[in-house]
C-alpha positions in Angstrom: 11.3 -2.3 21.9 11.9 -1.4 18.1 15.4 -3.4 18.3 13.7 -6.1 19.3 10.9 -6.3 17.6 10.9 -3.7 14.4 7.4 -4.7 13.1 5.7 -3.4 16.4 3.6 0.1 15.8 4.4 2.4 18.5 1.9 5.0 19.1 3.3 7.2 22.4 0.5 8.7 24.4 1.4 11.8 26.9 0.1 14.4 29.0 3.3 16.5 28.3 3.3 17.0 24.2 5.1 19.3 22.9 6.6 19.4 19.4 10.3 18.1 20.5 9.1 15.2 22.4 6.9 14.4 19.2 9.6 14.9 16.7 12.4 13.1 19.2 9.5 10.0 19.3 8.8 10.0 15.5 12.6 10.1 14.9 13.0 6.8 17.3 10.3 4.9 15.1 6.8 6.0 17.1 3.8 5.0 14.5 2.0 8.3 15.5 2.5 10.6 19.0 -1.0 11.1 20.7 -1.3 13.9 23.8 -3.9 14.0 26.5 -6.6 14.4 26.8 -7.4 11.4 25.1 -9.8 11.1 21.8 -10.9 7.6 22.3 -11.8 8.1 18.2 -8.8 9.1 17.4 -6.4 6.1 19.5 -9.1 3.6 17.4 -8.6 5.3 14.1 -4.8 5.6 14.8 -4.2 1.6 16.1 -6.4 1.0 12.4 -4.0 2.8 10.5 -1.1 1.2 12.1 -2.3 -2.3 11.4 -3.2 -1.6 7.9 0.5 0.4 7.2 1.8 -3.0 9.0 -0.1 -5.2 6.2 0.6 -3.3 3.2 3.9 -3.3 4.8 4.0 -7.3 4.9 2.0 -7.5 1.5 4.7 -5.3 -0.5 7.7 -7.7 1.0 6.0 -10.8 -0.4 5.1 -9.1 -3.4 9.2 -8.3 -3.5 10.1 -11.7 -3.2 7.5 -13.7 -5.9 9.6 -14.3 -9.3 7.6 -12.4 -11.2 9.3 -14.2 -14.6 6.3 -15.1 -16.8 6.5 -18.7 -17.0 6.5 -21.1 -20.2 3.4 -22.2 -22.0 2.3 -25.2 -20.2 1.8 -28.2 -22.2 -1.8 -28.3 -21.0 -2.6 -24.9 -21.6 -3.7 -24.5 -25.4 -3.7 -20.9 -25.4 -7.1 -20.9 -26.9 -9.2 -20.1 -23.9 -12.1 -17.5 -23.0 -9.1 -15.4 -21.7 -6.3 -15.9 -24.2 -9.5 -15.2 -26.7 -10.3 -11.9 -25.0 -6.7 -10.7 -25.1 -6.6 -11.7 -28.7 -9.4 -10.0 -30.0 -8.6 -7.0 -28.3 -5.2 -7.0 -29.5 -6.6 -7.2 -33.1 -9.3 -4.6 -32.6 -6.1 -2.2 -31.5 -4.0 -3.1 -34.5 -7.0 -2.0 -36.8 -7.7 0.9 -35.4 -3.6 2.1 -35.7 -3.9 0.7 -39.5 -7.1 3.1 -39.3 -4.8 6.1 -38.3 
């Protein structure tokens, strides 16, 4: 199932846990390794995590690809507002107080 589809979250549920079977399932690509008797709770909280590792997961390979390259001026940007002025003025107060120093 992982060949085929390596974005799938695998969580193996059995009656007959035991420490090799878990490490032998974790080693194949299982998300988590659940034995019975079941914790509803815990399945729920489990199938969360999985989905949110499989975001982030997603998120950071997007992230990868942007070009991050800061791009040049724009002719319509003037550099001149409420955020370039913020930036400014804290770069100014910084610069006095290492003149301070």
């Amino acid at each position: 199932m992982l060949i085929d589809r390596p974005g799938t979250a695998v969580i193996v549920i059995t009656a007959h846990g035991t420490v090799e079977t878990a490490v032998e399932a974790m080693r194949a690509g299982a998300f988590d390794f659940i034995s019975k008797p079941l914790d509803l709770n815990l399945v729920r909280q489990q199938v969360l995590k999985a989905k949110q590792h499989y975001e982030l997961l997603s998120e950071n390979q997007v992230l990868r690809t942007r070009d991050w390259r800061v791009p040049a001026k724009s002719p319509t940007s003037s550099g001149t507002g409420p955020r370039c002025r913020m930036c400014s003025v804290r770069f100014v107060k910084s610069q006095r107080r290492k003149r301070l120093c």
